[in-house]
Each structure stands twice: as C-alpha cells, then as structure tokens.
PyMOL Python script that loads the backbone (N, CA, C, O; Angstrom):
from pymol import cmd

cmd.read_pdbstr("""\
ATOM      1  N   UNK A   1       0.850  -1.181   0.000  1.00  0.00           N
ATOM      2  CA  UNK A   1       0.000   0.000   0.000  1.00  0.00           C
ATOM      3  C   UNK A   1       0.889   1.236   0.000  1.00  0.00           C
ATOM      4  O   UNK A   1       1.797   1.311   0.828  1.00  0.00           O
ATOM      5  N   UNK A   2       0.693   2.150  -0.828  1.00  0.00           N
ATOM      6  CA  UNK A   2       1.039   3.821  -1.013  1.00  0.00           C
ATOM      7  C   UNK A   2       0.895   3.915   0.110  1.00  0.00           C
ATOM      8  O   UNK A   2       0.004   3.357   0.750  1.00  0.00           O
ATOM      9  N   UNK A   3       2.209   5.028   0.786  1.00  0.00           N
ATOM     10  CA  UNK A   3       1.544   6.012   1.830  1.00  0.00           C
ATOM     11  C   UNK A   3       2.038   7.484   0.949  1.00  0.00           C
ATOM     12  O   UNK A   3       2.986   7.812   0.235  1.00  0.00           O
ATOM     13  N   UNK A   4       0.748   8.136   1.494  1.00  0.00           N
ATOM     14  CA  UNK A   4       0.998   9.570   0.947  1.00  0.00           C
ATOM     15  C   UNK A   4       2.198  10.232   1.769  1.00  0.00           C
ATOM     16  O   UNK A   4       2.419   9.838   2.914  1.00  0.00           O
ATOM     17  N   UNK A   5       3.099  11.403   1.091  1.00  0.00           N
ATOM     18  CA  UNK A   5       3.849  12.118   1.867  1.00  0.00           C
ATOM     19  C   UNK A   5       3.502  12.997   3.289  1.00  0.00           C
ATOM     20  O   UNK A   5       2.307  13.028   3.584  1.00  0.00           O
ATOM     21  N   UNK A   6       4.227  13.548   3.983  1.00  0.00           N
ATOM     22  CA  UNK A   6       3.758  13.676   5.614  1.00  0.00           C
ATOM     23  C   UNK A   6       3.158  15.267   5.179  1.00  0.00           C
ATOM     24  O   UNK A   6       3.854  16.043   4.523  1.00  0.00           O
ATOM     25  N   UNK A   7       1.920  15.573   5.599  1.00  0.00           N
ATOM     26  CA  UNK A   7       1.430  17.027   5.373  1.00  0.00           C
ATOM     27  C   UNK A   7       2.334  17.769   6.392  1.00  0.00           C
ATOM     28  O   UNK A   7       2.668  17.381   7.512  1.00  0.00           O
ATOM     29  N   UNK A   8       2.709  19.112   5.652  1.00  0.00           N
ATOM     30  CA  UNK A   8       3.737  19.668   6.259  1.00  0.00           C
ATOM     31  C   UNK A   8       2.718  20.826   7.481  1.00  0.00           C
ATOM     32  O   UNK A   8       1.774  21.601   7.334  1.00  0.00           O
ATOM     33  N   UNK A   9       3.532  20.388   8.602  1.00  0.00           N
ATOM     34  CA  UNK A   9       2.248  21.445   9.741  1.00  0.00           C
ATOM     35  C   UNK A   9       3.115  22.352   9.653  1.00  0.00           C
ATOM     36  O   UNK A   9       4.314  22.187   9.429  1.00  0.00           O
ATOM     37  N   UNK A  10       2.339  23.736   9.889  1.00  0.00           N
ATOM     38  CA  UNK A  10       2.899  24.997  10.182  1.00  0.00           C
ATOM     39  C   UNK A  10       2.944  25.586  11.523  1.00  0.00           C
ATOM     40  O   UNK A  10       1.978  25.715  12.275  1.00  0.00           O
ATOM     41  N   UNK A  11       4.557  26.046  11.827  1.00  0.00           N
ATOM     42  CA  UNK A  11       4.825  26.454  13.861  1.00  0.00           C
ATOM     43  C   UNK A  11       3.200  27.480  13.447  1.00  0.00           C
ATOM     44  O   UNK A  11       2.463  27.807  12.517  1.00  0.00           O
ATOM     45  N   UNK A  12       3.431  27.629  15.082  1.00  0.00           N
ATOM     46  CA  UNK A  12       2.463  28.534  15.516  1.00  0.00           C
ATOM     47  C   UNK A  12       3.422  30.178  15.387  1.00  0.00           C
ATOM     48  O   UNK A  12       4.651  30.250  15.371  1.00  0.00           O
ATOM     49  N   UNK A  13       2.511  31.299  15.313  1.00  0.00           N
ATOM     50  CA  UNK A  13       2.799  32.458  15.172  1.00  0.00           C
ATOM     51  C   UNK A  13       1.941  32.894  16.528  1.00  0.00           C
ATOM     52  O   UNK A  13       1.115  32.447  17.324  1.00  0.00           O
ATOM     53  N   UNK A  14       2.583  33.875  16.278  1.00  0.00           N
ATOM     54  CA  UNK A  14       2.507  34.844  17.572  1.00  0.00           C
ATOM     55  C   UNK A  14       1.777  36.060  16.972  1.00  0.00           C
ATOM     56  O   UNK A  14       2.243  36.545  15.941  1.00  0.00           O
ATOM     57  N   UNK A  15       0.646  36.609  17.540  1.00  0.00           N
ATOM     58  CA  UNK A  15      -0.609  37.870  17.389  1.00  0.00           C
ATOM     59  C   UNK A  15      -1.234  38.318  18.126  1.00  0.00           C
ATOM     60  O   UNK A  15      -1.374  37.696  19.180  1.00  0.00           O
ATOM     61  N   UNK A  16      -1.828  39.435  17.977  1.00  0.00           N
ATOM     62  CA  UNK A  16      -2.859  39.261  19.023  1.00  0.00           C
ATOM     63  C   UNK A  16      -4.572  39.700  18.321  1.00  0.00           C
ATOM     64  O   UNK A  16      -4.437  40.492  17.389  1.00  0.00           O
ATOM     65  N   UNK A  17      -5.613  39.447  18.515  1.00  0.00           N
ATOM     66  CA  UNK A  17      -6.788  39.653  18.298  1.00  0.00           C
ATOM     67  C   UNK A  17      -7.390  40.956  17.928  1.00  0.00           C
ATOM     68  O   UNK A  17      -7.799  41.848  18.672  1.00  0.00           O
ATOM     69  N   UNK A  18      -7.367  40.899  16.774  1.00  0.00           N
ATOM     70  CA  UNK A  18      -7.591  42.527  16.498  1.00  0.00           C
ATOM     71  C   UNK A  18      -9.295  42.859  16.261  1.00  0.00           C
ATOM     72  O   UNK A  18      -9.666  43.977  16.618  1.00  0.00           O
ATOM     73  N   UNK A  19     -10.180  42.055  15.756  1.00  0.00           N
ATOM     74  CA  UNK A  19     -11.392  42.424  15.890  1.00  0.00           C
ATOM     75  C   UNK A  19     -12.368  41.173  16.612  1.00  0.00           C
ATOM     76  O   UNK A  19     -11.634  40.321  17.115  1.00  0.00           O
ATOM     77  N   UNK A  20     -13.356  40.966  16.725  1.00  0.00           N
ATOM     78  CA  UNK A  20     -13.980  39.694  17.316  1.00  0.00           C
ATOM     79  C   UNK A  20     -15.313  40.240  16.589  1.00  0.00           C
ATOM     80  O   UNK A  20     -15.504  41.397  16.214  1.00  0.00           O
ATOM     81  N   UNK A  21     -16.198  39.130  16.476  1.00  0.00           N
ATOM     82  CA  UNK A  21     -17.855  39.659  16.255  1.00  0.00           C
ATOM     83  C   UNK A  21     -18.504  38.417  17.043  1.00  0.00           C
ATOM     84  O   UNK A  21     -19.077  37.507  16.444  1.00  0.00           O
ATOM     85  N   UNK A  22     -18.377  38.458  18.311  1.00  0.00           N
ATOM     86  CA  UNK A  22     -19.238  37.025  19.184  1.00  0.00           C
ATOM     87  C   UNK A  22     -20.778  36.861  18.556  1.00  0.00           C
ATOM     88  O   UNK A  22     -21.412  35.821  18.740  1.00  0.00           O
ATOM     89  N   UNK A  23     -21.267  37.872  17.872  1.00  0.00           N
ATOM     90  CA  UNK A  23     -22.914  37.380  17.846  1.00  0.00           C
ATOM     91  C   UNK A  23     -23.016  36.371  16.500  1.00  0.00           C
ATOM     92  O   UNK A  23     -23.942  35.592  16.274  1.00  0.00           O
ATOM     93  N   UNK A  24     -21.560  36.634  15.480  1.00  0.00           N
ATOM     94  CA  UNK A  24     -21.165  35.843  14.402  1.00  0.00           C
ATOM     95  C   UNK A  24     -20.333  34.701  14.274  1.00  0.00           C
ATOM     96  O   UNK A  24     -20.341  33.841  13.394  1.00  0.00           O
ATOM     97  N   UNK A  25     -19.495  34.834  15.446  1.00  0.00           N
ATOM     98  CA  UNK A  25     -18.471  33.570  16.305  1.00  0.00           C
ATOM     99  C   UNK A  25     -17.807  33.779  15.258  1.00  0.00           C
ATOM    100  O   UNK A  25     -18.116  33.085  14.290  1.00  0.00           O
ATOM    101  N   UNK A  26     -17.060  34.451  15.146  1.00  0.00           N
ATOM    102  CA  UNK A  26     -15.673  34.820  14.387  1.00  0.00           C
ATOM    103  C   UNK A  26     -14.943  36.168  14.759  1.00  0.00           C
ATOM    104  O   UNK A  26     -15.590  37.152  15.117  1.00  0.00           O
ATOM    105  N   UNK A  27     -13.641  36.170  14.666  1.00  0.00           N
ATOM    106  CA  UNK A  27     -12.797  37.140  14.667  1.00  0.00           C
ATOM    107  C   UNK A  27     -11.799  36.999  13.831  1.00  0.00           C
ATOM    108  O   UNK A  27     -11.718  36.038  13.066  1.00  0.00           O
ATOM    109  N   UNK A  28     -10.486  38.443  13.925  1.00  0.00           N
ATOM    110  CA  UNK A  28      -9.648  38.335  13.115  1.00  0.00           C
ATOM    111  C   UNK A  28      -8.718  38.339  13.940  1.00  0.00           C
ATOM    112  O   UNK A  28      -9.030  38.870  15.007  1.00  0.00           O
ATOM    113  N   UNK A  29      -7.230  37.785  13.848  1.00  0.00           N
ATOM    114  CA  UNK A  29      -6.039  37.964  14.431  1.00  0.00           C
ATOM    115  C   UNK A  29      -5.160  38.526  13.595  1.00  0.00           C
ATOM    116  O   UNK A  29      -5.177  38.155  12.421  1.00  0.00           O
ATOM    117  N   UNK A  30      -4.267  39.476  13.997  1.00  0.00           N
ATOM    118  CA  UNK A  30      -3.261  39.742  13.025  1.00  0.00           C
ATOM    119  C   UNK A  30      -1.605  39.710  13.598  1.00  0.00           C
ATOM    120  O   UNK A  30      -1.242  40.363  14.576  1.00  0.00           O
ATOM    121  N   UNK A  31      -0.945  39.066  13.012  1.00  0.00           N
ATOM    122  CA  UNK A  31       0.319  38.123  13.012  1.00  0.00           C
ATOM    123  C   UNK A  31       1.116  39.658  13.893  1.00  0.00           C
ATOM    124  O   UNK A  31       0.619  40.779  13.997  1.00  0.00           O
ATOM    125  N   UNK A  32       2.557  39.138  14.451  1.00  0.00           N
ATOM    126  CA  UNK A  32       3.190  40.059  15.424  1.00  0.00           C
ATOM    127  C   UNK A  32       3.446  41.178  14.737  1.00  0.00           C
ATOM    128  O   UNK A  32       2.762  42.120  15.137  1.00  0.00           O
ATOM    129  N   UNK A  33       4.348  41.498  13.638  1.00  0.00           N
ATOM    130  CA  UNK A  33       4.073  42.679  12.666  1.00  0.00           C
ATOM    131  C   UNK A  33       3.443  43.233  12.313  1.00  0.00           C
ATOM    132  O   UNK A  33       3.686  44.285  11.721  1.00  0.00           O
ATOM    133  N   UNK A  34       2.109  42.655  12.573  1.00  0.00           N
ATOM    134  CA  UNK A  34       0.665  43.670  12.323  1.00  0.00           C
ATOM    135  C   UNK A  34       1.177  43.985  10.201  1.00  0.00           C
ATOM    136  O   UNK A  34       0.968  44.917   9.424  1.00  0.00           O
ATOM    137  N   UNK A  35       1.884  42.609  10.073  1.00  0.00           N
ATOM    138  CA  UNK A  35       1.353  42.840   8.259  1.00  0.00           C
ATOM    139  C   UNK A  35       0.484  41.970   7.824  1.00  0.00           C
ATOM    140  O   UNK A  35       0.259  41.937   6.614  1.00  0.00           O
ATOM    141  N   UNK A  36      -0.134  41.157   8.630  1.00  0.00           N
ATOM    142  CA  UNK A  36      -1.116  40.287   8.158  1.00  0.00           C
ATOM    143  C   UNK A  36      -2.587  39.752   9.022  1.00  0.00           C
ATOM    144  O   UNK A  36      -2.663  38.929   9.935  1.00  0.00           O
ATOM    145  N   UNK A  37      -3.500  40.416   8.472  1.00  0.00           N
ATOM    146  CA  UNK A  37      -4.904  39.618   9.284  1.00  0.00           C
ATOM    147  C   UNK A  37      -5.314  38.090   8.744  1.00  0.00           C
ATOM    148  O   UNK A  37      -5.091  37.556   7.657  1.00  0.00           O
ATOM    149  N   UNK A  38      -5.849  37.708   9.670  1.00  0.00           N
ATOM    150  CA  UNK A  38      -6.441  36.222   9.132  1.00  0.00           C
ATOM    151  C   UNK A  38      -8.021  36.073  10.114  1.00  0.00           C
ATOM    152  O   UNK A  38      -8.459  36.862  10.951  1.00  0.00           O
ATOM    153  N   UNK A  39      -8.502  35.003   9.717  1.00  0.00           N
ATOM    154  CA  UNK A  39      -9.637  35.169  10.204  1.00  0.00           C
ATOM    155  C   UNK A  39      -9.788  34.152  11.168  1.00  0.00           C
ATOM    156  O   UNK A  39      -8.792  33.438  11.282  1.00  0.00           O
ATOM    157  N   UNK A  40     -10.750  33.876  11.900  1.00  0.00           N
ATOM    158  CA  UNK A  40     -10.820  32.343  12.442  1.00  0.00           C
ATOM    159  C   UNK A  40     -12.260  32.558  13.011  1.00  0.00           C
ATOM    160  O   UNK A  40     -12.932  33.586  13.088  1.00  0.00           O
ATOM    161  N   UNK A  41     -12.540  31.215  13.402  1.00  0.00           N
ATOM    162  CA  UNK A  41     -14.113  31.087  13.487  1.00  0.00           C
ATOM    163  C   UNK A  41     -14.183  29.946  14.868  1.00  0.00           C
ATOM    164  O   UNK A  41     -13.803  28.778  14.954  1.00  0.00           O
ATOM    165  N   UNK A  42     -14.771  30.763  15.755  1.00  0.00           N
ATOM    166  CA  UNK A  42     -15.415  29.448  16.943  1.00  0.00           C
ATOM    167  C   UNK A  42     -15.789  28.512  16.612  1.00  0.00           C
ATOM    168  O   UNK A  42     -16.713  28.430  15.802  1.00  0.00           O
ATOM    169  N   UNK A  43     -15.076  27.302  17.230  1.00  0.00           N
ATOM    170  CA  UNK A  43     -15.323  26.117  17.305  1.00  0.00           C
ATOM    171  C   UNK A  43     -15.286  25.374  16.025  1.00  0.00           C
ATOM    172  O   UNK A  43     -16.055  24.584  15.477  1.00  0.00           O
ATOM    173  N   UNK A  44     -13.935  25.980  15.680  1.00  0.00           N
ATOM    174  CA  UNK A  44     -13.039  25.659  14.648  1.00  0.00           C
ATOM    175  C   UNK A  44     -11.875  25.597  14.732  1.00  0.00           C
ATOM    176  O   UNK A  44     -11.198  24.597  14.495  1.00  0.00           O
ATOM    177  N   UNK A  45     -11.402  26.884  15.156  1.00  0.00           N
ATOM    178  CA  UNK A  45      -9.759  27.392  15.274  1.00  0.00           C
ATOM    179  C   UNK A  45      -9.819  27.238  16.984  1.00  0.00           C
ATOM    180  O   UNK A  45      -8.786  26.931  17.579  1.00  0.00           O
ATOM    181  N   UNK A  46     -10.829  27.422  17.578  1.00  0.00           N
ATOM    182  CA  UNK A  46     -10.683  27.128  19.475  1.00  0.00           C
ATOM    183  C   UNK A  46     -12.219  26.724  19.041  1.00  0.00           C
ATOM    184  O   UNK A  46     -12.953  26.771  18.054  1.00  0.00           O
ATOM    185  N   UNK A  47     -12.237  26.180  20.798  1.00  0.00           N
ATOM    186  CA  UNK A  47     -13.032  25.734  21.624  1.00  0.00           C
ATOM    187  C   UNK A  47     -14.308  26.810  21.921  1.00  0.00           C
ATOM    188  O   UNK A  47     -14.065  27.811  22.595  1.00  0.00           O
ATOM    189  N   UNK A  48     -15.439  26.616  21.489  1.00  0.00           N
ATOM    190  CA  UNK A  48     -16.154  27.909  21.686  1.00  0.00           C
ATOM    191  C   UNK A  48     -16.518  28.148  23.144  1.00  0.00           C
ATOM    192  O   UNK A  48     -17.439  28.936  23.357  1.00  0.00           O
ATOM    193  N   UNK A  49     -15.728  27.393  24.485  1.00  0.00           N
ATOM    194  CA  UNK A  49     -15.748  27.978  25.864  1.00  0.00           C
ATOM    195  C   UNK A  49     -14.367  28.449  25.790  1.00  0.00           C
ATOM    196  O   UNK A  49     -13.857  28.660  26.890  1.00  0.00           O
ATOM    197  N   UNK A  50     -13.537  28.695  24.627  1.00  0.00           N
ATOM    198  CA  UNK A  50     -12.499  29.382  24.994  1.00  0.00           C
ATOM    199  C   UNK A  50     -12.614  30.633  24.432  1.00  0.00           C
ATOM    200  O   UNK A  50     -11.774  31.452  24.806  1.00  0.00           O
ATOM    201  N   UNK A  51     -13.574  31.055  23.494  1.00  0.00           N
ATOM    202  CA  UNK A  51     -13.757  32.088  22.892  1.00  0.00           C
ATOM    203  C   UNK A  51     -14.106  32.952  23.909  1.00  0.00           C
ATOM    204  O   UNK A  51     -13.650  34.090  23.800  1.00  0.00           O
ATOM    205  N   UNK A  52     -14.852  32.691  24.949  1.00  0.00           N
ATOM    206  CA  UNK A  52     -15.415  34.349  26.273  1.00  0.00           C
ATOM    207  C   UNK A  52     -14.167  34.305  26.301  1.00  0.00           C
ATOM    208  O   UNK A  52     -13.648  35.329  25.857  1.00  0.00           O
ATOM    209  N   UNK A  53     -13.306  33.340  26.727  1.00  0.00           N
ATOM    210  CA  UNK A  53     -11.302  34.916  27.013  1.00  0.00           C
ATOM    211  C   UNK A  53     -11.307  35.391  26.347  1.00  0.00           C
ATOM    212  O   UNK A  53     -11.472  36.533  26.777  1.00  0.00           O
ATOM    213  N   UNK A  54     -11.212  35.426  25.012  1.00  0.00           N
ATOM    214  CA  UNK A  54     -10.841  36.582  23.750  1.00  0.00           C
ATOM    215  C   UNK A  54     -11.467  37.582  24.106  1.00  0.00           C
ATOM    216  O   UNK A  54     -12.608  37.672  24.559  1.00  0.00           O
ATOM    217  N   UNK A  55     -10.459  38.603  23.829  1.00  0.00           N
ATOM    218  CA  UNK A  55     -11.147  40.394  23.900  1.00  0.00           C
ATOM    219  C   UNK A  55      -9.929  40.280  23.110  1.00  0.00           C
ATOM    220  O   UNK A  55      -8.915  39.581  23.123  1.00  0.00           O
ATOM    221  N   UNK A  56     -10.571  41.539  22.194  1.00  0.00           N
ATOM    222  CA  UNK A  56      -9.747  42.486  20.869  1.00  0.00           C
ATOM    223  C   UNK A  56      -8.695  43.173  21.925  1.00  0.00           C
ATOM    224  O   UNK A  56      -8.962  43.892  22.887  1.00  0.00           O
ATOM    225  N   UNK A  57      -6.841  42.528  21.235  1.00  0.00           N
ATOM    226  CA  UNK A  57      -5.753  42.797  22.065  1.00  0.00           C
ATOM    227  C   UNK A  57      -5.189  41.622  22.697  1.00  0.00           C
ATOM    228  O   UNK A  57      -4.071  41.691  23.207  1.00  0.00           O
ATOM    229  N   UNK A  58      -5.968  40.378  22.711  1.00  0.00           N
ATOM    230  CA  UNK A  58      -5.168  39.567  23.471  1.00  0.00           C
ATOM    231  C   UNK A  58      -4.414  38.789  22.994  1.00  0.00           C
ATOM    232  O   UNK A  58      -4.871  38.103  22.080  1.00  0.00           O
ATOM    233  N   UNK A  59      -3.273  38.615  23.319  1.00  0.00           N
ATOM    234  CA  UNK A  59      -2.269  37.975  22.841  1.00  0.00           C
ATOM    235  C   UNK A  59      -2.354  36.276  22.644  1.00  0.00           C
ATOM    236  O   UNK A  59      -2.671  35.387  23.433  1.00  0.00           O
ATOM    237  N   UNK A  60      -1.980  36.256  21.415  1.00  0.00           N
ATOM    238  CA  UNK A  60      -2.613  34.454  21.141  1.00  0.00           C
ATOM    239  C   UNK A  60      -1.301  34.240  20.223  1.00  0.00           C
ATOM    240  O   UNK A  60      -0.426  34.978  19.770  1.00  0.00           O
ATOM    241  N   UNK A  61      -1.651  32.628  20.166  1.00  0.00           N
ATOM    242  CA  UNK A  61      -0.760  32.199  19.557  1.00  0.00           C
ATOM    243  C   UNK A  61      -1.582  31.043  18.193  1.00  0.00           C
ATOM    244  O   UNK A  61      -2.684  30.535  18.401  1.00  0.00           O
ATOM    245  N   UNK A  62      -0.927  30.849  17.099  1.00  0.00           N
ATOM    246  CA  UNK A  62      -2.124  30.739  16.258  1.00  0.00           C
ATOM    247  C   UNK A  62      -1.268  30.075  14.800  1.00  0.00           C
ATOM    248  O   UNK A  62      -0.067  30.346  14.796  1.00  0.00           O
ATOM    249  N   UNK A  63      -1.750  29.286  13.646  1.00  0.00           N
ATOM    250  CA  UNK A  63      -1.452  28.300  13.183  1.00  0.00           C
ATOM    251  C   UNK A  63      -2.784  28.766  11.577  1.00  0.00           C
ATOM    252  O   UNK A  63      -4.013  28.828  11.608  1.00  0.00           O
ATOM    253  N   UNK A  64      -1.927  28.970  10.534  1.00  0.00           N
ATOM    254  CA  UNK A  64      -2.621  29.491   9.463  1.00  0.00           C
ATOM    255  C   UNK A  64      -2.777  28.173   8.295  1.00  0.00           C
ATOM    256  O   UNK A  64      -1.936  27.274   8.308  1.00  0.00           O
ATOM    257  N   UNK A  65      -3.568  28.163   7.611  1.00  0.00           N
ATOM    258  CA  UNK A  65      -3.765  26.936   6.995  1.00  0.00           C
ATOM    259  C   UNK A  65      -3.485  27.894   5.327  1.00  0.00           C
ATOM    260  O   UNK A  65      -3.518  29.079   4.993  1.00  0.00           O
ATOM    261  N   UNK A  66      -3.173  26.356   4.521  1.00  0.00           N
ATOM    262  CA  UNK A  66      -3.045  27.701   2.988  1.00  0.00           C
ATOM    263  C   UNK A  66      -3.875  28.251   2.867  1.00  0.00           C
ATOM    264  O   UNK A  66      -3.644  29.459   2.806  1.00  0.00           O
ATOM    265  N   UNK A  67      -5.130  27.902   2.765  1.00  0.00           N
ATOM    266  CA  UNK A  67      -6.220  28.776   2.627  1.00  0.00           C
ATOM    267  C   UNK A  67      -6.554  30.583   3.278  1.00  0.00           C
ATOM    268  O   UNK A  67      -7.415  31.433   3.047  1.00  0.00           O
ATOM    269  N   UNK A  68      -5.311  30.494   4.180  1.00  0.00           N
ATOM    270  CA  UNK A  68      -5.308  31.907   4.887  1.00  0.00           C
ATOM    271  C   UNK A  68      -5.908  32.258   5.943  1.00  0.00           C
ATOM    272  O   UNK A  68      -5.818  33.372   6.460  1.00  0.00           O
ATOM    273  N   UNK A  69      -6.830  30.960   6.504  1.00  0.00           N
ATOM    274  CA  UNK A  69      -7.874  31.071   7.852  1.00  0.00           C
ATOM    275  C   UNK A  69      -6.968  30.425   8.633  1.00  0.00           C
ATOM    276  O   UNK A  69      -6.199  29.564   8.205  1.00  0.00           O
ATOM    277  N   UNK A  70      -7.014  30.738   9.576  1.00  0.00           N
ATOM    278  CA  UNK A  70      -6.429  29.867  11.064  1.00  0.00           C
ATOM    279  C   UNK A  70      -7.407  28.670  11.426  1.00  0.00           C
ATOM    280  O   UNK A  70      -8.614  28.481  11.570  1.00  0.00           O
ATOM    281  N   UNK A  71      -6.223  27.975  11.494  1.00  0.00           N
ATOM    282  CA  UNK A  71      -6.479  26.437  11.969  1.00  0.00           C
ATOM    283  C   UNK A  71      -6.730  26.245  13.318  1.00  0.00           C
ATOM    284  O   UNK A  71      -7.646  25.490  13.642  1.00  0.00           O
ATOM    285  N   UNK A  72      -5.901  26.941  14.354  1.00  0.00           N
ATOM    286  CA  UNK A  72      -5.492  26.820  15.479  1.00  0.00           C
ATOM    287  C   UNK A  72      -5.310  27.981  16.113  1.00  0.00           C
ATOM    288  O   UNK A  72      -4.618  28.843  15.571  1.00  0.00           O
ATOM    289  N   UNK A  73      -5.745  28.149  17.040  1.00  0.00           N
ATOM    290  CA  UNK A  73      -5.694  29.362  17.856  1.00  0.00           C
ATOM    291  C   UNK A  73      -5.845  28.930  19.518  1.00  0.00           C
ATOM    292  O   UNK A  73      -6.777  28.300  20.018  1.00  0.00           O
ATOM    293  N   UNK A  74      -4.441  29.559  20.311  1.00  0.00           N
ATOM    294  CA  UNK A  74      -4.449  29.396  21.744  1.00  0.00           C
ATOM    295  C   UNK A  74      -3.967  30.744  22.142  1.00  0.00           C
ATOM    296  O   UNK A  74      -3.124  31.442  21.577  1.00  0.00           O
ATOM    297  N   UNK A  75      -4.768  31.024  23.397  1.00  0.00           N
ATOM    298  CA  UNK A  75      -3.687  32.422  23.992  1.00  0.00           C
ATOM    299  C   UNK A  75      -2.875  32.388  24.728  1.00  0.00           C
ATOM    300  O   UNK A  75      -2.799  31.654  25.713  1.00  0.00           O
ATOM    301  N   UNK A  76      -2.028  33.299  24.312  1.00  0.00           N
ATOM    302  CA  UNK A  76      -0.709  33.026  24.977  1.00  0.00           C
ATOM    303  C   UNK A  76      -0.457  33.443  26.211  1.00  0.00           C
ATOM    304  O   UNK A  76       0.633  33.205  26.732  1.00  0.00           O
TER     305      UNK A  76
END
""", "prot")
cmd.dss("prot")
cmd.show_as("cartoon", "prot")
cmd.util.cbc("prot")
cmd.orient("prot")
C-alpha cells in the first residue's frame, strides 16, 4: 500500500486579536508585525468555551492553513 507524503504542519505564530464579532463567532487575528490579518471562526480554530477569554488585544498564539484562515488558535 502507497503512503501519501507527511502534510507539512505549520509552527504557531505569535498575534494578538484585532477584531472579534461574538454574535457571528468569528474574529480576526493579526500576526506580530501587524502585516497580516487572518480570520478564524469558533469552534473551529478554538473551543467555543475558549472564545469568552478573547477580547480584541489579546495575545494568542495561532497556526494558518493555505487557505489563509487559522487552523489553530491558543492564547498566549
């Protein structure tokens, strides 16, 4: 049997939370340079009992998929 090659994971980056919309369960994070936003969505990228910590500013740590949405999101 084929095995496919190993999908390459991407480190986590360092950001912090620049907008949130809780009534839509999504926000945006933007990477430590503040040159890039990405998006992410509750109970997708986190745990939607981890989403009440988020407030716009908090420092997270976070994992972008090609598609440009975050995969992964923890605060740091």
């Amino acid at each position: 049997m084929a095995t496919s090659p190993a999908r390459k994971v991407a480190s986590f980056q360092q950001g912090v939370v620049s907008r949130l919309n809780r009534s839509a369960e999504f926000g945006y994070v933007s990477d430590r340079q503040g040159e890039h936003v990405y998006i992410f969505v509750f109970g997708r990228a986190l745990p939607r009992r981890e989403a009440a910590r988020l407030a716009e500013g908090s420092r997270v740590k976070f994992r972008v998929s090609g598609e440009g949405r975050v995969d992964e999101l923890v605060l740091a």
